[in-house]
N, CA, C and O atoms as a GROMACS GRO file, in nm:
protein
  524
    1UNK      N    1  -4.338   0.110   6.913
    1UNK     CA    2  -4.302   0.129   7.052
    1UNK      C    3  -4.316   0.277   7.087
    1UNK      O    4  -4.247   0.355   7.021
    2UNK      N    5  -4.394   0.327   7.183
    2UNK     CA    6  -4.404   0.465   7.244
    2UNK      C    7  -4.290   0.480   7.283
    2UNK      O    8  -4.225   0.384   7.326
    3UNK      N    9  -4.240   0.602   7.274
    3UNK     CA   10  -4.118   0.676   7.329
    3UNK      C   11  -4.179   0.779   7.402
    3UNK      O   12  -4.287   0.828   7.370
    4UNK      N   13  -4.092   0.823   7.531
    4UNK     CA   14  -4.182   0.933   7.659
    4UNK      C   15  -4.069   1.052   7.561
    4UNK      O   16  -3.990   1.030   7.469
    5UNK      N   17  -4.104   1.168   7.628
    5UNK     CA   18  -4.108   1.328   7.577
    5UNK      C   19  -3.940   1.339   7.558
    5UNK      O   20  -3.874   1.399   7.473
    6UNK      N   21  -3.889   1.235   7.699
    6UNK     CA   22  -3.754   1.263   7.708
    6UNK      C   23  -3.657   1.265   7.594
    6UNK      O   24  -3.560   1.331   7.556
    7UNK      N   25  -3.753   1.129   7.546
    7UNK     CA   26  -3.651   1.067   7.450
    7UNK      C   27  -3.664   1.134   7.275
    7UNK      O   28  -3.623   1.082   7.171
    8UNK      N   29  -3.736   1.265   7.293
    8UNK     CA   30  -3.738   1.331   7.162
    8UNK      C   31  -3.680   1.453   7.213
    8UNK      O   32  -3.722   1.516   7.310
    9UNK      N   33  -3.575   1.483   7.137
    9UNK     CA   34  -3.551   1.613   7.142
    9UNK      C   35  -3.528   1.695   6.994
    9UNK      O   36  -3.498   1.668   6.877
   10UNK      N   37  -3.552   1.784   7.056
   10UNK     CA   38  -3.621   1.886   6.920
   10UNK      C   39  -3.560   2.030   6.914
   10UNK      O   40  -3.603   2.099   7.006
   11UNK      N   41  -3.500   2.073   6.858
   11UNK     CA   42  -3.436   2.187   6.885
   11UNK      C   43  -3.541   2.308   6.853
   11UNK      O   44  -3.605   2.276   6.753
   12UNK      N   45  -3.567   2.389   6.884
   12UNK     CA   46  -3.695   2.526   6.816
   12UNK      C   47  -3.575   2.579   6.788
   12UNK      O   48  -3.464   2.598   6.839
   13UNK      N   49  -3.662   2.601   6.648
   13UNK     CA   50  -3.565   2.753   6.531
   13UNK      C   51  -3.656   2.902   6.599
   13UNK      O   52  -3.772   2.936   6.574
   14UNK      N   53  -3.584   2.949   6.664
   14UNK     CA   54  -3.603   3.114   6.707
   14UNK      C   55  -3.476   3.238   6.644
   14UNK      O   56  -3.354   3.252   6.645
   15UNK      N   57  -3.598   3.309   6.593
   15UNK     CA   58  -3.565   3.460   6.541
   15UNK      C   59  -3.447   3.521   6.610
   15UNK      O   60  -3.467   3.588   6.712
   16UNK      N   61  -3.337   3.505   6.568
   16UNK     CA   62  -3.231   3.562   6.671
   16UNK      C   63  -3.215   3.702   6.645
   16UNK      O   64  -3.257   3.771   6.737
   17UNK      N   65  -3.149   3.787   6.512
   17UNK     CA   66  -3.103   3.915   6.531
   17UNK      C   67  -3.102   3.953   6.351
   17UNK      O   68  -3.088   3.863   6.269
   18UNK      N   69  -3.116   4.064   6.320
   18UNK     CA   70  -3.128   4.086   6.147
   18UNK      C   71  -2.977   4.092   6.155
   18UNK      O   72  -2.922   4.161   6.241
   19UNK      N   73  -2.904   4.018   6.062
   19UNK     CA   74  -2.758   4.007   6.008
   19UNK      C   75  -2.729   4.150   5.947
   19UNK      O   76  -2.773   4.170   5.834
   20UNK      N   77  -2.646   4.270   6.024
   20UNK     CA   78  -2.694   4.406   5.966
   20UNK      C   79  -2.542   4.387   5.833
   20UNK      O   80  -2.531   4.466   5.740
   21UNK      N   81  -2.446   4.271   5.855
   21UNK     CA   82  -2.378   4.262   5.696
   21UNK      C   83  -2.422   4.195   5.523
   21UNK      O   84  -2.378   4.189   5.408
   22UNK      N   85  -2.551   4.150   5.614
   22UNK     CA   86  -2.659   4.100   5.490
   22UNK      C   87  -2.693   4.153   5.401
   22UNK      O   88  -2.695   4.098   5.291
   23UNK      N   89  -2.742   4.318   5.425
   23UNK     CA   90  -2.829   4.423   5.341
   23UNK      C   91  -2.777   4.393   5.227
   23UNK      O   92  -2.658   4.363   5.220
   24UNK      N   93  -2.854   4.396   5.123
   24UNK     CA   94  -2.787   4.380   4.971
   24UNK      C   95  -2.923   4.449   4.889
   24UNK      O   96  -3.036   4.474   4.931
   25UNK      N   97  -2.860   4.469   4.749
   25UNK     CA   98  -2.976   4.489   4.681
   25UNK      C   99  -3.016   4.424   4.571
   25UNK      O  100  -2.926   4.363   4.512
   26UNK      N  101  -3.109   4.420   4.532
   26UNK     CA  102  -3.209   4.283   4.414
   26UNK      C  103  -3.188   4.330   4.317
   26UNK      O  104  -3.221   4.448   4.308
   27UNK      N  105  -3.110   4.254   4.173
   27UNK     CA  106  -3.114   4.304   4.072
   27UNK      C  107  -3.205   4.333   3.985
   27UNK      O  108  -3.218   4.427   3.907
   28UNK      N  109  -3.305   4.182   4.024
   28UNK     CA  110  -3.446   4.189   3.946
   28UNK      C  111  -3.505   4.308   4.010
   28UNK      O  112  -3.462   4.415   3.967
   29UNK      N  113  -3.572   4.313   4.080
   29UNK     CA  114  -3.599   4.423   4.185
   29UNK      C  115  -3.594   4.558   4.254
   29UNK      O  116  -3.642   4.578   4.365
   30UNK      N  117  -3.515   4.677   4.156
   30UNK     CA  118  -3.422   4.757   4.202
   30UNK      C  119  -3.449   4.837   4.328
   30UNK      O  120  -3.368   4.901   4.394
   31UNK      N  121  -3.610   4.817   4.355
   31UNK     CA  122  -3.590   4.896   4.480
   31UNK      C  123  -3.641   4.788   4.598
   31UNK      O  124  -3.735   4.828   4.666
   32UNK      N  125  -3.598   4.682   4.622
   32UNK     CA  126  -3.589   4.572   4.712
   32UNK      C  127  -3.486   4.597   4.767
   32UNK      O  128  -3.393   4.654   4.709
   33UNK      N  129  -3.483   4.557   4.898
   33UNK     CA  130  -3.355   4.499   4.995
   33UNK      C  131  -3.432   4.413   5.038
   33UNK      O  132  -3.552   4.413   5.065
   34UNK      N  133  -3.295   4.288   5.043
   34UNK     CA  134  -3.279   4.223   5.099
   34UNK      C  135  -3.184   4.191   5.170
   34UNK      O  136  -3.065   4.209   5.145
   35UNK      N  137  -3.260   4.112   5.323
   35UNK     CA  138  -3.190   4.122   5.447
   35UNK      C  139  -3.178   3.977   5.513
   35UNK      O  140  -3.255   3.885   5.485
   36UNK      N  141  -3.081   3.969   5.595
   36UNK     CA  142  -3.119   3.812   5.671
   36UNK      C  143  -3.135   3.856   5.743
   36UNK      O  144  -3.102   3.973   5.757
   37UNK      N  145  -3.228   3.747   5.885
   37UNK     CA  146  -3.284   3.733   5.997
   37UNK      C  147  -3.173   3.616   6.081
   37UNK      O  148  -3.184   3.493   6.075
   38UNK      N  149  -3.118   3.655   6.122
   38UNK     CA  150  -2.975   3.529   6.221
   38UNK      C  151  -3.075   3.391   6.293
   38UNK      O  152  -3.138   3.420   6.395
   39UNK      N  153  -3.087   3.272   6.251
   39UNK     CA  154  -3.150   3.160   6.298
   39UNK      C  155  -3.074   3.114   6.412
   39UNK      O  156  -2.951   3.119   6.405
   40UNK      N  157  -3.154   3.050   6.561
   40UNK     CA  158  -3.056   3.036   6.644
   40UNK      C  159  -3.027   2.906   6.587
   40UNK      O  160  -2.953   2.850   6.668
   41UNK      N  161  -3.048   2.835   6.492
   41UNK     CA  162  -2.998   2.674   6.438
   41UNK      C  163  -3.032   2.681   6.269
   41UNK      O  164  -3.110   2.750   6.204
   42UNK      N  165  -2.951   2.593   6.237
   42UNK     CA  166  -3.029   2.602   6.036
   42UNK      C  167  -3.114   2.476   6.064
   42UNK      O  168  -3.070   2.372   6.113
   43UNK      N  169  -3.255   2.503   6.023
   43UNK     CA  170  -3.362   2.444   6.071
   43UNK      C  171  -3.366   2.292   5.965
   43UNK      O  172  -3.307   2.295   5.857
   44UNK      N  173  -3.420   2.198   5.998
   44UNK     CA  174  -3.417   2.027   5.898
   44UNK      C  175  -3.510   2.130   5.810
   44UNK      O  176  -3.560   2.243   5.821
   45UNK      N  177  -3.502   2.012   5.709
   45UNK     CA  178  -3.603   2.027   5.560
   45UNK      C  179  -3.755   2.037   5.611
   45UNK      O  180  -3.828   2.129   5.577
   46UNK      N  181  -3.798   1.922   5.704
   46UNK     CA  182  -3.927   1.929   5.780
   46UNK      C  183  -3.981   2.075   5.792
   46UNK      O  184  -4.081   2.135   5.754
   47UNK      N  185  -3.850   2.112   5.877
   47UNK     CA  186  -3.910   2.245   5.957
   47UNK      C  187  -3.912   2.320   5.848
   47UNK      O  188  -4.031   2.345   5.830
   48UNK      N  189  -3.836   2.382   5.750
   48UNK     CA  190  -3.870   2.440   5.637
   48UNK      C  191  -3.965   2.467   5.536
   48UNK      O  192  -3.980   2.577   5.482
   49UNK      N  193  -4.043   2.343   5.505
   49UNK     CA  194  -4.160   2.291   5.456
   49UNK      C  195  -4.271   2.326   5.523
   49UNK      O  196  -4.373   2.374   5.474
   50UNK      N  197  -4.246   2.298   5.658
   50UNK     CA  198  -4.367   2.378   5.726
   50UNK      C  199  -4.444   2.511   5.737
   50UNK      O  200  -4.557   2.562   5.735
   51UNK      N  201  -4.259   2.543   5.758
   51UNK     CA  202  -4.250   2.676   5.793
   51UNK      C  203  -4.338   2.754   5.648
   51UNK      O  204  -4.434   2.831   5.658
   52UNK      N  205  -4.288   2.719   5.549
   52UNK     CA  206  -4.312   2.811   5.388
   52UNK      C  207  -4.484   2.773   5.415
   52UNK      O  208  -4.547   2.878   5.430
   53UNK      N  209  -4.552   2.674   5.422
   53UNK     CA  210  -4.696   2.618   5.440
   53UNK      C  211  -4.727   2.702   5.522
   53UNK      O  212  -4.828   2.752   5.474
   54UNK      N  213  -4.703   2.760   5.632
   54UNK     CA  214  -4.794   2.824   5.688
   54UNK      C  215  -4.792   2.961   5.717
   54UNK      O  216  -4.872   3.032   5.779
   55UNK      N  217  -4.640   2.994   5.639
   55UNK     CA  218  -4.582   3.097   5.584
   55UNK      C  219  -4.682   3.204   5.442
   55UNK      O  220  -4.692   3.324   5.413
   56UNK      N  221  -4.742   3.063   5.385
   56UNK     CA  222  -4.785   3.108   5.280
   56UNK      C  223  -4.928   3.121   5.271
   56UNK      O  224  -4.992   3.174   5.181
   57UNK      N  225  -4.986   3.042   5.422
   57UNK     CA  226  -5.114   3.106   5.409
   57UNK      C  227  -5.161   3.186   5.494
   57UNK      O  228  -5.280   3.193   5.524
   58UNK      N  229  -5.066   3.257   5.544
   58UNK     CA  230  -5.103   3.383   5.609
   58UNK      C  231  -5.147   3.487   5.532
   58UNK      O  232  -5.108   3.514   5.418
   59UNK      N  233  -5.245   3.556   5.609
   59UNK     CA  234  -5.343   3.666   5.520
   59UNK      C  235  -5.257   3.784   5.588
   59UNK      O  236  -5.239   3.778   5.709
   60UNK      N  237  -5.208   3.883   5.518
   60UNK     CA  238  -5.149   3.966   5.568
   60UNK      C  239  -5.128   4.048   5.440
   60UNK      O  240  -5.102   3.992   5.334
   61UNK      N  241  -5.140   4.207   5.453
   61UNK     CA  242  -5.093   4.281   5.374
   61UNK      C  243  -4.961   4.264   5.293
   61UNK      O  244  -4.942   4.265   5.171
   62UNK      N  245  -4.894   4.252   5.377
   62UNK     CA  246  -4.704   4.254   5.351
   62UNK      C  247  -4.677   4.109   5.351
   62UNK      O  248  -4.704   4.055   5.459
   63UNK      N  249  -4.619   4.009   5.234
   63UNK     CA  250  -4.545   3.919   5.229
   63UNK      C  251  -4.463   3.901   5.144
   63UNK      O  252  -4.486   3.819   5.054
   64UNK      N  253  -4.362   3.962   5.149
   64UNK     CA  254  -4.281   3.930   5.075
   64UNK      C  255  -4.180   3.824   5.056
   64UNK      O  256  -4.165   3.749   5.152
   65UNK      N  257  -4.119   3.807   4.970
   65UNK     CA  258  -4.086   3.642   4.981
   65UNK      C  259  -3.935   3.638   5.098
   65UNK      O  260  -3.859   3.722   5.146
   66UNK      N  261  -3.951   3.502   5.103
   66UNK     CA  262  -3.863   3.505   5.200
   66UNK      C  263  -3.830   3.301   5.209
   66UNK      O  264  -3.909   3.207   5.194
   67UNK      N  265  -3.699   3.302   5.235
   67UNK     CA  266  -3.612   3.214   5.213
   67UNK      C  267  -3.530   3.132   5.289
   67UNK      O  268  -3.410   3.151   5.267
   68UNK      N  269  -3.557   3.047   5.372
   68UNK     CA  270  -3.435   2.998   5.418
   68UNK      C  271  -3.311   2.909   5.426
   68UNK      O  272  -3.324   2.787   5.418
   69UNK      N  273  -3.214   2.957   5.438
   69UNK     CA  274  -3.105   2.898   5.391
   69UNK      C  275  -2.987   2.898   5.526
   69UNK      O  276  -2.964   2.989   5.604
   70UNK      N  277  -2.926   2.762   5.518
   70UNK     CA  278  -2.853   2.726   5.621
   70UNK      C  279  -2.932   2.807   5.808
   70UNK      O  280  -3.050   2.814   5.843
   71UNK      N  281  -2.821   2.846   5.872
   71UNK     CA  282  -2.898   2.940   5.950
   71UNK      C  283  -2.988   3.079   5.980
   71UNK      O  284  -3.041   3.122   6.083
   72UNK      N  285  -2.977   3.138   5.819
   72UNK     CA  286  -3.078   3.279   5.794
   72UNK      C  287  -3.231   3.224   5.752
   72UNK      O  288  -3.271   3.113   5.718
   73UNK      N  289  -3.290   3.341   5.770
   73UNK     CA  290  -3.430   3.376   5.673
   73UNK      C  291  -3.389   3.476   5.632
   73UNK      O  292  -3.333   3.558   5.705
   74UNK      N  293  -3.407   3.496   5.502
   74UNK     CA  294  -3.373   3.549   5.386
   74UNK      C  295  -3.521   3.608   5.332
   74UNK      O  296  -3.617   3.543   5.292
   75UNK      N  297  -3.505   3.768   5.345
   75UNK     CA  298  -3.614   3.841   5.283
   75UNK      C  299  -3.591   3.952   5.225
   75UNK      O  300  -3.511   4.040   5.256
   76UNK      N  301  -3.680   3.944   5.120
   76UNK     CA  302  -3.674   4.104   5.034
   76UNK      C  303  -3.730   4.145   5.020
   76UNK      O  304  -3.798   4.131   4.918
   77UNK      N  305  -3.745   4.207   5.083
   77UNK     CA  306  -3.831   4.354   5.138
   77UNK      C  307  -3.852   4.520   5.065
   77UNK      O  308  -3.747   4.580   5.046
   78UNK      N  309  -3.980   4.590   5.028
   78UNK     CA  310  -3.969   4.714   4.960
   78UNK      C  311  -3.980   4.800   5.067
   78UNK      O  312  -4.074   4.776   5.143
   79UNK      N  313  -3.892   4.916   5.102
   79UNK     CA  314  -3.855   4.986   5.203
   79UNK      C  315  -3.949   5.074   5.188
   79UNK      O  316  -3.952   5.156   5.280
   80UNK      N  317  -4.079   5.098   5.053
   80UNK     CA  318  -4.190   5.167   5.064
   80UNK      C  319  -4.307   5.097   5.199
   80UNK      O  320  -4.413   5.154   5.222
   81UNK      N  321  -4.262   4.965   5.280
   81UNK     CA  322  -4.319   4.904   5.340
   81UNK      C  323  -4.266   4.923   5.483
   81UNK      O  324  -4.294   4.841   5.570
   82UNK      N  325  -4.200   5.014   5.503
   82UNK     CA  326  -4.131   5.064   5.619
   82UNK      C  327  -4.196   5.055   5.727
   82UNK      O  328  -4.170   4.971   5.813
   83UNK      N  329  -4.292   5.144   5.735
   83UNK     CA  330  -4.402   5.153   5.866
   83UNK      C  331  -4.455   4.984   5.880
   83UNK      O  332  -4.468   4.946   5.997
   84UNK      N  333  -4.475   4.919   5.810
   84UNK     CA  334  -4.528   4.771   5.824
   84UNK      C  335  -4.409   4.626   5.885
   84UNK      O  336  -4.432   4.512   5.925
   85UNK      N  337  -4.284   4.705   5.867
   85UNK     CA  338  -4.152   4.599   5.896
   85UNK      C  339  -4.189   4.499   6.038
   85UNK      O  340  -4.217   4.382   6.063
   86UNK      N  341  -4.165   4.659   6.127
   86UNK     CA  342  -4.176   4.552   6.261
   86UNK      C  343  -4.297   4.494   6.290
   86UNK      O  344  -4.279   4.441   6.400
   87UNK      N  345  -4.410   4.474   6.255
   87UNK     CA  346  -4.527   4.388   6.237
   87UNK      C  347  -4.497   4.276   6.176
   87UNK      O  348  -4.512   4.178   6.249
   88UNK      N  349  -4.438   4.241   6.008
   88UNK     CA  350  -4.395   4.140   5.974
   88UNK      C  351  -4.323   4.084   6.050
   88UNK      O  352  -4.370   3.972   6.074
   89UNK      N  353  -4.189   4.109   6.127
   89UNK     CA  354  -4.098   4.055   6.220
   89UNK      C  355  -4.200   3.972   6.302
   89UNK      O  356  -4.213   3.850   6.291
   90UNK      N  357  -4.271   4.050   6.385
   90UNK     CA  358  -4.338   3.988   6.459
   90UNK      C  359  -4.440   3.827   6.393
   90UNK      O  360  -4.476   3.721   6.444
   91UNK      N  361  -4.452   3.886   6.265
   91UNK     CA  362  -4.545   3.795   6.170
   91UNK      C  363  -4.420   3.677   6.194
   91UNK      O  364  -4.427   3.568   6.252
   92UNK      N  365  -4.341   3.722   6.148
   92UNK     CA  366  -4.212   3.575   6.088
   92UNK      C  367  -4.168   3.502   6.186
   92UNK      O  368  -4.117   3.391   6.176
   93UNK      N  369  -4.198   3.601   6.347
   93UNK     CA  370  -4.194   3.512   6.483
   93UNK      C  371  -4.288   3.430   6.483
   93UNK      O  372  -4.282   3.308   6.492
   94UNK      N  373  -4.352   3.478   6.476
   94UNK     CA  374  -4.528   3.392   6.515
   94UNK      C  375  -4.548   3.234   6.432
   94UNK      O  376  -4.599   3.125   6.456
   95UNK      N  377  -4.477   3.298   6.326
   95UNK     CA  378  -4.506   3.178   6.213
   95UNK      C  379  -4.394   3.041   6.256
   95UNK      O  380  -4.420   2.920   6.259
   96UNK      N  381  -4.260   3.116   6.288
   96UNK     CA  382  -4.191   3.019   6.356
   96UNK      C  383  -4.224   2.939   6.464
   96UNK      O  384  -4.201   2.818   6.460
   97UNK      N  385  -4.276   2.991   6.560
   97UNK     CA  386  -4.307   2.968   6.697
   97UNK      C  387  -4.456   2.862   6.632
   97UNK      O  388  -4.476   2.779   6.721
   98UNK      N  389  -4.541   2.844   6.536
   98UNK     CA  390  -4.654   2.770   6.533
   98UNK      C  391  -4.598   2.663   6.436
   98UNK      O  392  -4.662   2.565   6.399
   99UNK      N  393  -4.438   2.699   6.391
   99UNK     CA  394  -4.377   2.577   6.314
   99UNK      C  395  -4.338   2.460   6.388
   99UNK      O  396  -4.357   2.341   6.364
  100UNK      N  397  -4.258   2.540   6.517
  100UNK     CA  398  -4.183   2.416   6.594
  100UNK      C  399  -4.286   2.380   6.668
  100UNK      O  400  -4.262   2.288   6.746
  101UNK      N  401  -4.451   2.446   6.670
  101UNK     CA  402  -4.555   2.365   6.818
  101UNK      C  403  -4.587   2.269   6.685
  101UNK      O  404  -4.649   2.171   6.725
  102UNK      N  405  -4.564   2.264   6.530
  102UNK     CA  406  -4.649   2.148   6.442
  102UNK      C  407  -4.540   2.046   6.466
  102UNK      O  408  -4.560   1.935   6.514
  103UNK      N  409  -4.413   2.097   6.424
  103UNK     CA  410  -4.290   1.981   6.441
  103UNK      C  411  -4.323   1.910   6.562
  103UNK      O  412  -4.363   1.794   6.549
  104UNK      N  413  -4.313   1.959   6.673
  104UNK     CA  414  -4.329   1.849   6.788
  104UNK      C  415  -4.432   1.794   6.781
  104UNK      O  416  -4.438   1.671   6.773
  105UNK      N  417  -4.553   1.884   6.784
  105UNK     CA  418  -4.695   1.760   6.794
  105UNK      C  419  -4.677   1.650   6.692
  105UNK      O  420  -4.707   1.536   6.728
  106UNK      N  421  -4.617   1.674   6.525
  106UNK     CA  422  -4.577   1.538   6.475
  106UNK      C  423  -4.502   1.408   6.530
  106UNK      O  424  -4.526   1.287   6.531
  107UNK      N  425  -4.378   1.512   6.587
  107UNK     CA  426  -4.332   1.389   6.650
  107UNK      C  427  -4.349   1.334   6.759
  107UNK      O  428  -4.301   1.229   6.799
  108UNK      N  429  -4.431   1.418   6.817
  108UNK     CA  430  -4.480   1.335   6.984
  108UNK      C  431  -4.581   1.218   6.899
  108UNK      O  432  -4.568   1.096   6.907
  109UNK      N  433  -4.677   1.288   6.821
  109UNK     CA  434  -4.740   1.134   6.736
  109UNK      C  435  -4.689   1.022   6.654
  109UNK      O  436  -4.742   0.911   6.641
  110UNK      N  437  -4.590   1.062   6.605
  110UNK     CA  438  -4.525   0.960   6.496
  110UNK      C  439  -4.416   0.873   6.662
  110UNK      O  440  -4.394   0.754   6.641
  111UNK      N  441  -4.389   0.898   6.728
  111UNK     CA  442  -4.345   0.816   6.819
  111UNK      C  443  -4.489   0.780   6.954
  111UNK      O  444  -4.452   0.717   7.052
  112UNK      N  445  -4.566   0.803   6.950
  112UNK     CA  446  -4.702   0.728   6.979
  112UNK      C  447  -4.682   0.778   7.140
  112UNK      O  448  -4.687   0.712   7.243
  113UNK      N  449  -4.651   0.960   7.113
  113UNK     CA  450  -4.692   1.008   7.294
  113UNK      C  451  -4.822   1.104   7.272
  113UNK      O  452  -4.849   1.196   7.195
  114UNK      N  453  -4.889   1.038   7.377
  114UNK     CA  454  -5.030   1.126   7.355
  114UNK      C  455  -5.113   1.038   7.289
  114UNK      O  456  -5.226   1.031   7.336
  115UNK      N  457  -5.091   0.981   7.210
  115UNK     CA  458  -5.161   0.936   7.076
  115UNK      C  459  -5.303   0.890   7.129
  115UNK      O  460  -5.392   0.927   7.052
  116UNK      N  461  -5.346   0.827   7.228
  116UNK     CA  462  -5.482   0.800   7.284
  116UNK      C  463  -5.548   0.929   7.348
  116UNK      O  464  -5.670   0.948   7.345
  117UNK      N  465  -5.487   0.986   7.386
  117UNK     CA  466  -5.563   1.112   7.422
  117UNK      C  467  -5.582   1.210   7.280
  117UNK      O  468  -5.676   1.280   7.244
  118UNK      N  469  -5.471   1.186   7.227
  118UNK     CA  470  -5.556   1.283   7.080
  118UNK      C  471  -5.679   1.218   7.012
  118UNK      O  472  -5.776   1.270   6.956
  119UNK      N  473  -5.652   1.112   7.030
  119UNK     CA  474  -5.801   1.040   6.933
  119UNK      C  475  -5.919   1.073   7.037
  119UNK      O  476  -6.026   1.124   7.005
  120UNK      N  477  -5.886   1.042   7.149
  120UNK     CA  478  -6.003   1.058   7.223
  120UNK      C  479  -6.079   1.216   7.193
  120UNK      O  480  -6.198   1.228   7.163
  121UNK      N  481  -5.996   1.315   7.206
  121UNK     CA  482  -6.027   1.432   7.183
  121UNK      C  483  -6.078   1.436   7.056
  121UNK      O  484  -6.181   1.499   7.037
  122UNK      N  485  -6.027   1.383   6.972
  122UNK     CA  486  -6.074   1.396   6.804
  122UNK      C  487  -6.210   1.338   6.830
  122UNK      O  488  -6.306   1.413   6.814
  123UNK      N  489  -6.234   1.190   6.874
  123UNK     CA  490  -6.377   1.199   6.912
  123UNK      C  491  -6.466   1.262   6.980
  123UNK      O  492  -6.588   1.253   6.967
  124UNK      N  493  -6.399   1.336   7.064
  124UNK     CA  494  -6.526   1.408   7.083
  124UNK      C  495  -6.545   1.525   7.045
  124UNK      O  496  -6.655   1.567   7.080
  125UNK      N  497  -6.458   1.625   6.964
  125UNK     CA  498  -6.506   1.682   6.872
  125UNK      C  499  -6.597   1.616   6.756
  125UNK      O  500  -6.713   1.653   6.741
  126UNK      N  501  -6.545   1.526   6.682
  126UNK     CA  502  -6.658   1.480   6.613
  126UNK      C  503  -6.800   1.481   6.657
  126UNK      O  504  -6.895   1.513   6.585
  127UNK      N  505  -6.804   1.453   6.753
  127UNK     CA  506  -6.930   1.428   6.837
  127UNK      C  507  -7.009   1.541   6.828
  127UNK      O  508  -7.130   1.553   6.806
  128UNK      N  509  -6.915   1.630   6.850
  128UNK     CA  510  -7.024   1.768   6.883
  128UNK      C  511  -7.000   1.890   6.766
  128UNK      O  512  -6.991   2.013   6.757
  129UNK      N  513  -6.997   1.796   6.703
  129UNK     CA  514  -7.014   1.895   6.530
  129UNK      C  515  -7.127   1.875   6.491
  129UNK      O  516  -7.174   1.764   6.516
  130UNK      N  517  -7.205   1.968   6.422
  130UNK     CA  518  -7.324   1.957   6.344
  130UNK      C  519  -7.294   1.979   6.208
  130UNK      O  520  -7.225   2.060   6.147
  131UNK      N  521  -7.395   1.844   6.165
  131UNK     CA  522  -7.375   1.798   6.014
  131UNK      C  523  -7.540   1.882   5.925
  131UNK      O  524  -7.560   1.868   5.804
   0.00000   0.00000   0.00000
């Protein structure tokens, strides 16, 4: 049975504020900090999974690992990477923001909204690919 847009709701996980009582330091690691990022929600397992997938194939100089747990993202960061921080931020927005547009387009499909217009489109890309 199709369900309309109404009837899904979806919360987006957005980058709220760096937790400045977070700072800590890495034992393995000694010159790491690590910091949290304040989640405006603690995101499902879905969104998590995603998130690390497309988290992880970003081509980018700076990735350091990073974690999330309940409502943080959790990263540890080498402060020799200073000049590069607020670029990653922006990176860890971006990556969020293309998590919750995959979450919904799943579930607008797995509840069957759109679903004829995506195939249609899928055909006609097919169409106009060269083999």
């Amino acid at each position: 049975m199709a369900h309309s847009i109404a009837e899904i709701v979806l919360t987006e996980v957005v980058l709220d504020h760096i937790d400045p009582d977070s700072f800590t330091d890495v034992e393995s690691s000694p010159e790491t900090v690590r910091f949290a990022i304040v989640l405006n929600t603690s995101p499902s397992e879905g969104w998590i999974t995603v998130f690390h997938t497309l988290y992880d194939r970003v081509n980018t100089p700076v990735r350091p690992p990073v974690e999330v747990i309940d409502d943080r993202l959790w990263v540890d960061y080498l402060p020799r990477y200073e000049n590069e921080l607020q670029d990653f931020i922006e990176l860890l927005r971006g990556v969020a923001v293309l998590t919750n547009d995959d979450i919904k387009l799943t579930s607008e499909i797995s509840a069957g909204i759109h679903a004829d217009a995506k195939k249609q489109e899928f055909r006609q890309r097919l169409l106009s690919l060269k083999v």
